[in-house]
C-alpha positions as CSV (number, residue, x, y, z in Angstrom):
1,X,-80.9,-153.8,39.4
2,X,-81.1,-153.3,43.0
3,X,-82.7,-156.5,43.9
4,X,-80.5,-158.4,41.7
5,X,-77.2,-157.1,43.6
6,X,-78.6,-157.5,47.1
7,X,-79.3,-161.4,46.1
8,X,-75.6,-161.5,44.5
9,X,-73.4,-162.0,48.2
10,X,-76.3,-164.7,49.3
11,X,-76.0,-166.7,46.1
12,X,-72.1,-166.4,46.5
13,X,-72.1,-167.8,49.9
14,X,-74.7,-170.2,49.6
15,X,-72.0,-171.9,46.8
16,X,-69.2,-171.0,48.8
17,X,-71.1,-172.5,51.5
18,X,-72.0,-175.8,49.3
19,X,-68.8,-176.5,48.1
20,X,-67.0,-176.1,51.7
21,X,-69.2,-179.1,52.6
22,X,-68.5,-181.1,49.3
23,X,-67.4,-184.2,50.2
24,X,-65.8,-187.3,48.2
25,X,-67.6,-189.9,49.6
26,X,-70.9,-190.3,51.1
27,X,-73.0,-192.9,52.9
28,X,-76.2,-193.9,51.2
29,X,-79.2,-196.5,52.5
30,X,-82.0,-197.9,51.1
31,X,-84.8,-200.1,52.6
32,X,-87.0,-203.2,51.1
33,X,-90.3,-202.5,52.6
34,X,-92.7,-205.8,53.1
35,X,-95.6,-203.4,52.2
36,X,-99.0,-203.5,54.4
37,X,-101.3,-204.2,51.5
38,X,-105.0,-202.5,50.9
39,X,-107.8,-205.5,50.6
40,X,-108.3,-204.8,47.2
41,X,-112.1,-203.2,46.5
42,X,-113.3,-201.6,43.3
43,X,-114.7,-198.9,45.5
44,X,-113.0,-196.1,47.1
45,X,-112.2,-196.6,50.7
46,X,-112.4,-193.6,52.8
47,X,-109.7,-190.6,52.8
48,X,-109.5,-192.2,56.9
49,X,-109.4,-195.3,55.8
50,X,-106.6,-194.5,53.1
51,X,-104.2,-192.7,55.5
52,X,-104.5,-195.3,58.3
53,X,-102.9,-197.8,56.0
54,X,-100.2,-195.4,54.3
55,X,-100.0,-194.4,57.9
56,X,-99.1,-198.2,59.0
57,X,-96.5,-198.5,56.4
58,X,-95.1,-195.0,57.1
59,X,-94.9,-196.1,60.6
60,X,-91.8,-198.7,59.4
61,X,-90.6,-196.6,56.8
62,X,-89.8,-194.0,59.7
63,X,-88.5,-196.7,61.7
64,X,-85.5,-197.4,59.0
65,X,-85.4,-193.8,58.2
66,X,-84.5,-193.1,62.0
67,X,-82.0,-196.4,62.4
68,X,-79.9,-195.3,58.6
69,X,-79.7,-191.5,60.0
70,X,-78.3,-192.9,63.6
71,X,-75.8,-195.2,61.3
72,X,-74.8,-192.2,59.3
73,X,-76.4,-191.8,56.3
74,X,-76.8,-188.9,54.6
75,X,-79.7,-190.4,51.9
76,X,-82.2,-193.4,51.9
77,X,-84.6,-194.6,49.1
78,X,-87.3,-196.8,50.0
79,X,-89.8,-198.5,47.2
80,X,-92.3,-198.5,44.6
81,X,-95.6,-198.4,46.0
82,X,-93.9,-198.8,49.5
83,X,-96.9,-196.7,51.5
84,X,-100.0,-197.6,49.6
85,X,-99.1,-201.1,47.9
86,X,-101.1,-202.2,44.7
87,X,-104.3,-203.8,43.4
88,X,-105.7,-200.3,42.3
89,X,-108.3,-199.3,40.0
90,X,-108.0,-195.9,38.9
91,X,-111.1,-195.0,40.9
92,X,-110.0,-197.1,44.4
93,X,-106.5,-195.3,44.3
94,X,-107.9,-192.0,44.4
95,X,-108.1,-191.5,48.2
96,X,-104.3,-192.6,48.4
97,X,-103.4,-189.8,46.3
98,X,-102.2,-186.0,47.3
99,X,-101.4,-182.7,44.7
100,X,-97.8,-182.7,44.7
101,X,-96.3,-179.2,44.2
102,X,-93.4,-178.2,41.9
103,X,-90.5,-178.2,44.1
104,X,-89.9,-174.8,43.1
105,X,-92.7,-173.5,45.7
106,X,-89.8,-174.1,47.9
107,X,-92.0,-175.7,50.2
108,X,-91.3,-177.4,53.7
109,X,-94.7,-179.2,54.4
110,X,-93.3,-180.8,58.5
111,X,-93.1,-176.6,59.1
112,X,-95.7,-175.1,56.9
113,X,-98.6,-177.9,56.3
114,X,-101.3,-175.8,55.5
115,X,-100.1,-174.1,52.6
116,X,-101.7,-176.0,50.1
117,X,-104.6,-178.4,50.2
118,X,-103.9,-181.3,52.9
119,X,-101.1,-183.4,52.3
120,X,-100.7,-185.4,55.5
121,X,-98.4,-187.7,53.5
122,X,-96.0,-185.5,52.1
123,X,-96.0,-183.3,56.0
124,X,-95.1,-186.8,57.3
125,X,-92.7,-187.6,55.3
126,X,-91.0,-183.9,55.2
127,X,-91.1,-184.5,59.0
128,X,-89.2,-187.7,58.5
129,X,-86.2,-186.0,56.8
130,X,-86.0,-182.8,58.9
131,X,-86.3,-184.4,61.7
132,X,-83.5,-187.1,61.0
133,X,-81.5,-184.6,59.1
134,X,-81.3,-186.8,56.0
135,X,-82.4,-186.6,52.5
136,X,-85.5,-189.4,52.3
137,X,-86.9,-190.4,48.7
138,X,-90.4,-192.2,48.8
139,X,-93.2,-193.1,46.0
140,X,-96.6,-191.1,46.4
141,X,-99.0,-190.6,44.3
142,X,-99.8,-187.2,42.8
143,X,-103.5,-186.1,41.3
144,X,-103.2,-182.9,39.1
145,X,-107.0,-181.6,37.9
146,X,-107.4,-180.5,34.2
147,X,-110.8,-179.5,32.3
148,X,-112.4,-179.7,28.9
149,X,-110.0,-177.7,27.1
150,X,-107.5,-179.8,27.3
151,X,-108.1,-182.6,24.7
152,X,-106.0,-185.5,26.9
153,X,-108.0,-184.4,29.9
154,X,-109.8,-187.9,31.3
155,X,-113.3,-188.4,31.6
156,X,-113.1,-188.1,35.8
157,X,-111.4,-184.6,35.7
158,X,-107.9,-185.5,36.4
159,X,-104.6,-186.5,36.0
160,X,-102.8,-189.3,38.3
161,X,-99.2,-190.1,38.1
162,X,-97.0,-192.5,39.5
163,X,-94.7,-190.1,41.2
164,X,-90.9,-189.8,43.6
165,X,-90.5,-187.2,45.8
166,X,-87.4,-186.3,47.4
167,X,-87.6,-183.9,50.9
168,X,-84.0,-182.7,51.9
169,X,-82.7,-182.8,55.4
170,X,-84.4,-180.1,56.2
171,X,-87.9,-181.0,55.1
172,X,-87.9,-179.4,52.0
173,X,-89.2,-180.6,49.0
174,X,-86.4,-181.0,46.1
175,X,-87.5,-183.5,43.5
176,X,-91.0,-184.7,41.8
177,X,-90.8,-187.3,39.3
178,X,-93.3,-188.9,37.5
179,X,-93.1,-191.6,36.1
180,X,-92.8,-192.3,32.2
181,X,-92.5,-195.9,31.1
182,X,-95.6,-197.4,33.4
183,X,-95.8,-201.0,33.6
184,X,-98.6,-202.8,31.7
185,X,-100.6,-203.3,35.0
186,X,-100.2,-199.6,36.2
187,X,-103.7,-198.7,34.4
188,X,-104.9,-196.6,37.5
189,X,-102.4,-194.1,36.4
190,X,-101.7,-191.2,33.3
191,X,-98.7,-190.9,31.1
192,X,-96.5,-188.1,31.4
193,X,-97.2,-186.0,28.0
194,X,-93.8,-185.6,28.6
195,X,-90.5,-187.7,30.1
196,X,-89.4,-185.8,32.9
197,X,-85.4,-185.7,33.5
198,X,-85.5,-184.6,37.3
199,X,-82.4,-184.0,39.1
200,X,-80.6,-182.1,42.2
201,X,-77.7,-180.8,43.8
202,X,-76.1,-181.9,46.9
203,X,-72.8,-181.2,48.8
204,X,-71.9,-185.0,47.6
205,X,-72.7,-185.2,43.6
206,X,-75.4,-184.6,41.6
207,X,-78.7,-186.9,42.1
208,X,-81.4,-187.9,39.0
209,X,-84.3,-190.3,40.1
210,X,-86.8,-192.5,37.8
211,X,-89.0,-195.0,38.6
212,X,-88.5,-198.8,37.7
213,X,-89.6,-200.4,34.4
214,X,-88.1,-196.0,33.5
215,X,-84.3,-198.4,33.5
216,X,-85.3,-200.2,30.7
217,X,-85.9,-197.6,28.0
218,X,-83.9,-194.4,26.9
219,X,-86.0,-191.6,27.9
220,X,-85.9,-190.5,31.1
221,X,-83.1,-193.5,32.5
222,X,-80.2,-193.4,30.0
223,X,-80.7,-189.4,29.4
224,X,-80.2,-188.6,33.5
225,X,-76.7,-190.1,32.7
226,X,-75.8,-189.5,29.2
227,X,-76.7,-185.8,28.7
228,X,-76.9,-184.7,32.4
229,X,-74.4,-186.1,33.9
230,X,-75.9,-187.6,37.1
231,X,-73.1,-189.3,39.4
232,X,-76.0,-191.2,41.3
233,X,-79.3,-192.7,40.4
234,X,-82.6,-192.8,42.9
235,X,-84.3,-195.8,42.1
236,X,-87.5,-196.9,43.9
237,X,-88.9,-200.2,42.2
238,X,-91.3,-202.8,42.3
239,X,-89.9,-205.6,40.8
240,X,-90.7,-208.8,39.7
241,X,-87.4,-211.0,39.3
242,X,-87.2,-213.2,35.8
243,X,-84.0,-214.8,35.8
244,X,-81.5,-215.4,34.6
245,X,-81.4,-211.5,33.4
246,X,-83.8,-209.7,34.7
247,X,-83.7,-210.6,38.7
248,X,-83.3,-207.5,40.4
249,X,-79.7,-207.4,41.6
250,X,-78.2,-208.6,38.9
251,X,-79.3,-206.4,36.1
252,X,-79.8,-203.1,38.4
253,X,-75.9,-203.7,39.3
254,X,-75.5,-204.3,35.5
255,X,-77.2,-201.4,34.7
256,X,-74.8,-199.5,37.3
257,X,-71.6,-200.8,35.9
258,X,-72.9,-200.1,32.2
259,X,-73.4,-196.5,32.9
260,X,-70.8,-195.8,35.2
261,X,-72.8,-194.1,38.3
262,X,-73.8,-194.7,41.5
263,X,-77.4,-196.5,41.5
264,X,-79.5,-196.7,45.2
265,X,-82.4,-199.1,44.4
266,X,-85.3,-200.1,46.7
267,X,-87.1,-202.8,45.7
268,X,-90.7,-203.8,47.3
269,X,-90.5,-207.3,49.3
270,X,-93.0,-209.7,48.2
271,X,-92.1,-213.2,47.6
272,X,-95.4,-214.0,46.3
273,X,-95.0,-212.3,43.7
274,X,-91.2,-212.9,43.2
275,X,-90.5,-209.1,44.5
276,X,-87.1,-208.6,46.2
277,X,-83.8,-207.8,45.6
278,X,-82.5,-204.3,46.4
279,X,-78.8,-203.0,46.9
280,X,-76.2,-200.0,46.8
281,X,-74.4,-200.3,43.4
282,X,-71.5,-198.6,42.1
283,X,-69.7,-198.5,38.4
284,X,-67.1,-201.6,39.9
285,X,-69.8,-203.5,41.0
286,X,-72.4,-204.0,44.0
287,X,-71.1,-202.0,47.3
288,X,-74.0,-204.4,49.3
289,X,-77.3,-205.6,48.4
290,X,-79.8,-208.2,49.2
291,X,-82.2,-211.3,47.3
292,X,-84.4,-212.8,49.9
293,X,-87.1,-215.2,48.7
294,X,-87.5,-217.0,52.0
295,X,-89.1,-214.8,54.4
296,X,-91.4,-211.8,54.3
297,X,-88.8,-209.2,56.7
298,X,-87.9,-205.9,55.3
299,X,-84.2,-204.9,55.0
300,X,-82.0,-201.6,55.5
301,X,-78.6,-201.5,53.8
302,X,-76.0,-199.2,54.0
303,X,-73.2,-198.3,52.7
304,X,-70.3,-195.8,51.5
305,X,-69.8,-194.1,47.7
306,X,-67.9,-192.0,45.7
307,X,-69.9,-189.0,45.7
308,X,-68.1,-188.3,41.8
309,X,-68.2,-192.2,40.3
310,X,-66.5,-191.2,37.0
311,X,-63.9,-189.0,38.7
312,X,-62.5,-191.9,41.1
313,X,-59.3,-193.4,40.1
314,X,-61.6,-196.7,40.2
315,X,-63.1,-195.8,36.9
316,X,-62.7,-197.8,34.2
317,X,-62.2,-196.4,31.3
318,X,-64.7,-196.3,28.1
319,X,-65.7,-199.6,26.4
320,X,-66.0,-200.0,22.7
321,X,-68.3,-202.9,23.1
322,X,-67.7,-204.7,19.9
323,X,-63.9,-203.9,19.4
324,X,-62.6,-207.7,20.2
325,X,-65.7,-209.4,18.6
326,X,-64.8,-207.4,15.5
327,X,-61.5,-207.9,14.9
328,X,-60.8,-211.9,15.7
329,X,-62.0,-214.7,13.4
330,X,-65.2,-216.7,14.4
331,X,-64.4,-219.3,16.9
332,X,-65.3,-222.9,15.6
333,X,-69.2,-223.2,15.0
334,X,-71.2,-226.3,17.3
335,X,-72.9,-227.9,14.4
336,X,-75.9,-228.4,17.4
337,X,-77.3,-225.1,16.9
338,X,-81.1,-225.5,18.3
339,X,-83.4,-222.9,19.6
340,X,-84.9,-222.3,22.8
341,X,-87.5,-219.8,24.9
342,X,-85.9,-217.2,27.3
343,X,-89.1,-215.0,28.6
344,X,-90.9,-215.6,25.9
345,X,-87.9,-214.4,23.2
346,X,-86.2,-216.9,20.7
347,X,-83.0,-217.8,21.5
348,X,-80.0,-219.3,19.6
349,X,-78.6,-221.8,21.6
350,X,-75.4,-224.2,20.9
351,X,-74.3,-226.6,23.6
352,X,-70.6,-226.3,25.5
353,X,-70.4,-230.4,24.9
354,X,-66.5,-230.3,26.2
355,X,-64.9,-229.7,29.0
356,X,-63.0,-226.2,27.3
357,X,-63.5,-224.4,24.2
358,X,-63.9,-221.5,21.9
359,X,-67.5,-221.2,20.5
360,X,-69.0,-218.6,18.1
361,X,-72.8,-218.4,18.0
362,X,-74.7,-215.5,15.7
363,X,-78.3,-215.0,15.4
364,X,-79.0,-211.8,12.4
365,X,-76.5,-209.2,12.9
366,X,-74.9,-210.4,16.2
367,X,-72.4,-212.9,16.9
368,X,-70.9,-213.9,20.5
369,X,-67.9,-215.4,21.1
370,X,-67.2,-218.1,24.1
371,X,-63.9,-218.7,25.5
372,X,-64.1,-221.0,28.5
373,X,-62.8,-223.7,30.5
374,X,-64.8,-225.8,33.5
375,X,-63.4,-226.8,36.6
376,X,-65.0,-230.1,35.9
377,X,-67.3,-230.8,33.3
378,X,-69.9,-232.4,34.9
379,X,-73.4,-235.0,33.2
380,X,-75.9,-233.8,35.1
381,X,-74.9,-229.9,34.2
382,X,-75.7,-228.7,30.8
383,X,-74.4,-225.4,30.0
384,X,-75.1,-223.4,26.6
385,X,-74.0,-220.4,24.7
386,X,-76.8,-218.2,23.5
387,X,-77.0,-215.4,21.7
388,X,-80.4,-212.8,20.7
389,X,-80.7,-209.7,18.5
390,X,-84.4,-208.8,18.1
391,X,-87.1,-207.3,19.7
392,X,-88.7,-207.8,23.3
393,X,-92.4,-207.8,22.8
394,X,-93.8,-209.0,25.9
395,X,-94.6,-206.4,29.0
396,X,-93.2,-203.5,26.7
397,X,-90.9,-203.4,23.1
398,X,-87.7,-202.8,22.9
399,X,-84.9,-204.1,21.0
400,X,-82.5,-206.5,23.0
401,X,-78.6,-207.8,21.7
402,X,-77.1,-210.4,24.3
403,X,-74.5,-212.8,24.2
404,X,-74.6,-215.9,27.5
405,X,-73.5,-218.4,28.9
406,X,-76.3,-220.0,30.5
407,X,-77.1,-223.1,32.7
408,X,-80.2,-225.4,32.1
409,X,-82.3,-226.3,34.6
410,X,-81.6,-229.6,33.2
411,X,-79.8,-232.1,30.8
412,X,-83.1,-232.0,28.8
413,X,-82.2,-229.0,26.1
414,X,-85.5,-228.0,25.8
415,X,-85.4,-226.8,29.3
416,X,-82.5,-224.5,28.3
417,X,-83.8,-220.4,29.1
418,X,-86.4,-221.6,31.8
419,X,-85.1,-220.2,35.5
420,X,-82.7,-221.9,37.6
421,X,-81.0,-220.5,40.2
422,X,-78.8,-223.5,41.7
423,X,-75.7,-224.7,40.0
424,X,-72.5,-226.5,40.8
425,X,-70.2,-226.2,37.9
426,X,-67.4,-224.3,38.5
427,X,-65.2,-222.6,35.8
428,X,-61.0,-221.9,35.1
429,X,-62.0,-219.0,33.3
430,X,-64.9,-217.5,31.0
431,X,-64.1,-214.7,28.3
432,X,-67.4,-213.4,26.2
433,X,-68.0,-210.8,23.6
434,X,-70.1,-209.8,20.9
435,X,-70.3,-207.9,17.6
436,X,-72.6,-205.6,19.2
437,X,-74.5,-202.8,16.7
438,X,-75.5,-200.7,20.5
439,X,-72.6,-198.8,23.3
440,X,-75.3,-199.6,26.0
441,X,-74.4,-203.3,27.3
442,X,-74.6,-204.2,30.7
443,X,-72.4,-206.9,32.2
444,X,-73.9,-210.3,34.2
445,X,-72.2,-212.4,36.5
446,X,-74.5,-214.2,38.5
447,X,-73.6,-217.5,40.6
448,X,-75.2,-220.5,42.2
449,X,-78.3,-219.2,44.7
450,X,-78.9,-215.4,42.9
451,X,-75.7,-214.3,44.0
452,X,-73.5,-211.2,42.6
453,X,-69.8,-211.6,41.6
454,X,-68.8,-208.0,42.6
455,X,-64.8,-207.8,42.2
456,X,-64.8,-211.0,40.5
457,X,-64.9,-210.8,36.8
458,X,-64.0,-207.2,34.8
459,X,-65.2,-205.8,31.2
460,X,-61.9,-205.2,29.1
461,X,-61.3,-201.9,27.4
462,X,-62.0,-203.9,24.1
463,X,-65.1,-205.4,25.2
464,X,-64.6,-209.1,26.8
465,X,-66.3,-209.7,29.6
466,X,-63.9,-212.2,31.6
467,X,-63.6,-213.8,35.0
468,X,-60.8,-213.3,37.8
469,X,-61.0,-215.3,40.0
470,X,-59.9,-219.2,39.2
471,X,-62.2,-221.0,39.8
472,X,-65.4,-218.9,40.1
473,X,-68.3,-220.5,41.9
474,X,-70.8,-222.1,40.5
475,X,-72.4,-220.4,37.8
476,X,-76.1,-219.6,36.9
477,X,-75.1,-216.9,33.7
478,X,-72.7,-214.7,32.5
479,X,-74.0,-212.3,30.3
480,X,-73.8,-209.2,28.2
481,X,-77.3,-207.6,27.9
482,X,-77.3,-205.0,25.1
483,X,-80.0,-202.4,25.0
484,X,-80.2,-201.1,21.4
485,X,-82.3,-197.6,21.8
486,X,-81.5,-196.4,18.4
487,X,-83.9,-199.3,17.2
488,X,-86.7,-198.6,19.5
């Protein structure tokens, strides 16, 4: 018992201690890193070789880590792959990778790097956070050995993840993730045997991390938020924008506003391969954020949140998603119905032929409802209601409900669900809703040249999605994007 009571004060005061420096708000940063890319070779370069690039790209990382901690912040994220890039096999990432510890070794690797094997990575970036007294999140990989007895053991003797760590402002490590839902591309890496739910304490909320295409499924994203109560999600990414739903900043602010928490996302910058978009997002919308598809720059943003989302008196209060759909008789029914491609899914699509109307639209069990009038119906605008309930089957499945309002990249309907990000209709007012079977919908708003509505359209108690502002500027989509787990 002894040892138990002499730990019992320090415990005390280390809460006592935490809570005194509780705070309500906090100031968070993330970076998009314009990664130094490997040439890509089937062969393993050397470990030198290996760390002089991750070196090069840690080199700017610490340069935004340094300019965020002078500007306050107390937290920064910075991407996917954002020290070794991609274009991996398994065998030519091996050099990149270190052992990554459980954080409950309670290990400071800038003070005490030869405790394990070398990990001139993780002492770097341990270095970076104690020596800027901020919390720094980065994407590493980790290689974990296993032998013959274990029957998933691969051929080469080893595990490799995709994996976040977090280091606190001290240096210490706090968080290893890694990652569950890999991309179909990620094949120089091993699936978790199980999903991990990672999260930790600070004196401003409590933090869960996952790793991009992680968002799009239940296990470990929606979990984090729905059974442990995370205020604010890490989010390192790589990703590739497909509008009109999946660009970056549109559905990761979505995604924010649908769950109600705090969401710090660092996207890769890449325009080659359509990667950019980052931001700061809280539940009410996007505190800052950035889409850049004309030059190759990195970007730091910064901003304040609510350390406790869902305790603000900002919050809004539950949805019942379908409420409204449910209870009003179908709007009148275009007798154009036609069906069109969005990313490869088969959309039912109805055109908005006048200048103001009420439209319903259903495809199987889910039916949307359009209310909307247009500053000025224009001919060389076509703008269509669409509606899909089925499932997603091209980089991953997974079962998808959404109602839109959607601009086509032309008066030609068979162009309707192929990108466009320019438009110049304005509207007097949108309302949208749907009869939908899932609670987890994520509202869209996005206008004329990928940019966010934040504070200009709000979800109703009963589930309408509707605008504020009279008129909006032009816009690309509105959208409810419905993520029906159960069905998975």
């Amino acid at each position: 018992m002894l040892p138990s009571q002499a730990l019992l004060p320090a415990a005390v005061f280390a809460l006592t201690a935490l809570q005194a420096l509780a705070s309500d708000t906090f100031i968070a940063a993330i970076y998009e890193h314009a990664v130094i890319l490997p040439y890509p070779t089937p062969e393993p370069v050397s470990p030198r070789d290996a760390l002089d690039l991750m070196n090069k790209n840690m080199d700017v990382l610490e340069g935004a880590i340094k300019e965020a901690a002078q500007q306050g912040a107390q937290i920064i994220v910075t991407p996917e792959d954002g020290i070794y890039g991609w274009q991996f096999t398994r065998e030519s990432i091996y050099p990149y990778l270190e052992d990554i510890p459980d954080p409950v070794v309670n290990w400071i690797p800038c003070t005490d790097p030869l405790r394990f094997d070398p990990a001139p990575v993780q002492e770097r970036l341990s270095c970076m956070a104690r020596n800027n007294s901020i919390y720094v999140v980065a994407n590493i990989g980790d290689k974990k050995p296993c032998d013959s007895s274990d029957p998933d053991c691969p051929s080469d003797g080893r595990y490799q993840y995709n994996t976040d760590v977090v280091f606190d402002p001290e240096g210490k490590l706090v968080a290893r993730y890694h990652k569950y839902n890999l991309f179909m591309t990620e094949s120089q890496f091993n699936y978790p045997k199980e999903p991990e739910v990672i999260t930790f304490e600070t004196p401003f909320g409590k933090f869960g991390i996952f790793t991009c295409f992680d968002i799009l499924f239940y296990e470990p994203a929606v979990v984090l938020v729905s059974k442990m109560q995370v205020d604010t999600v890490l989010f390192p990414t790589a990703w590739m924008n497909v509008l009109p739903f999946l660009t970056a900043v549109e559905f990761h602010s979505a995604w924010a506003m649908g769950m109600g928490v705090n969401v710090l996302a660092a996207n890769t910058h890449n325009t080659s391969m359509s990667m950019t978009g980052s931001g700061i997002y809280a539940p009410a919308g996007a505190k800052t954020y950035s889409y850049n598809m004309q030059t190759e720059d990195g970007h730091l943003l910064i901003a304040e949140l609510d350390a406790h989302p869902h305790l603000s008196p900002a919050s809004s209060p539950p949805v019942s998603w379908n409420s409204y759909a449910l209870s009003v008789e179908r709007f009148s029914q275009n007798d154009h119905e036609f069906t069109g491609i969005l990313f490869q899914d088969h959309f039912t699509f109805t055109e908005l032929t006048k200048p103001a109307g009420n439209l319903t639209l259903c495809q199987k069990g889910l039916c949307c409802h359009l209310s909307y009038k247009m500053a000025e119906k224009r001919n060389d605008e076509v703008y269509v209601l669409g509606a899909f309930d089925d499932l997603h089957v091209i980089e991953g499945q997974y079962y998808l409900q959404i109602c839109t309002l959607l601009k086509c990249p032309s008066t030609n309907l068979s162009t309707c669900g192929q990108p466009v990000e320019t438009a110049q209709t304005k509207f007097e007012m949108f309302s949208l809703s749907g009869t939908f079977g899932t609670s987890y919908v994520f509202p869209e708003v996005l206008y004329s040249g990928v940019q966010l509505a934040p504070g200009e359209f709000e979800v109703l108690s009963d589930g309408r999605l509707i605008s504020k502002t009279k008129p909006t500027k032009p816009v690309i989509t509105v959208t409810l994007f419905g993520r029906w787990y159960e069905r998975d």
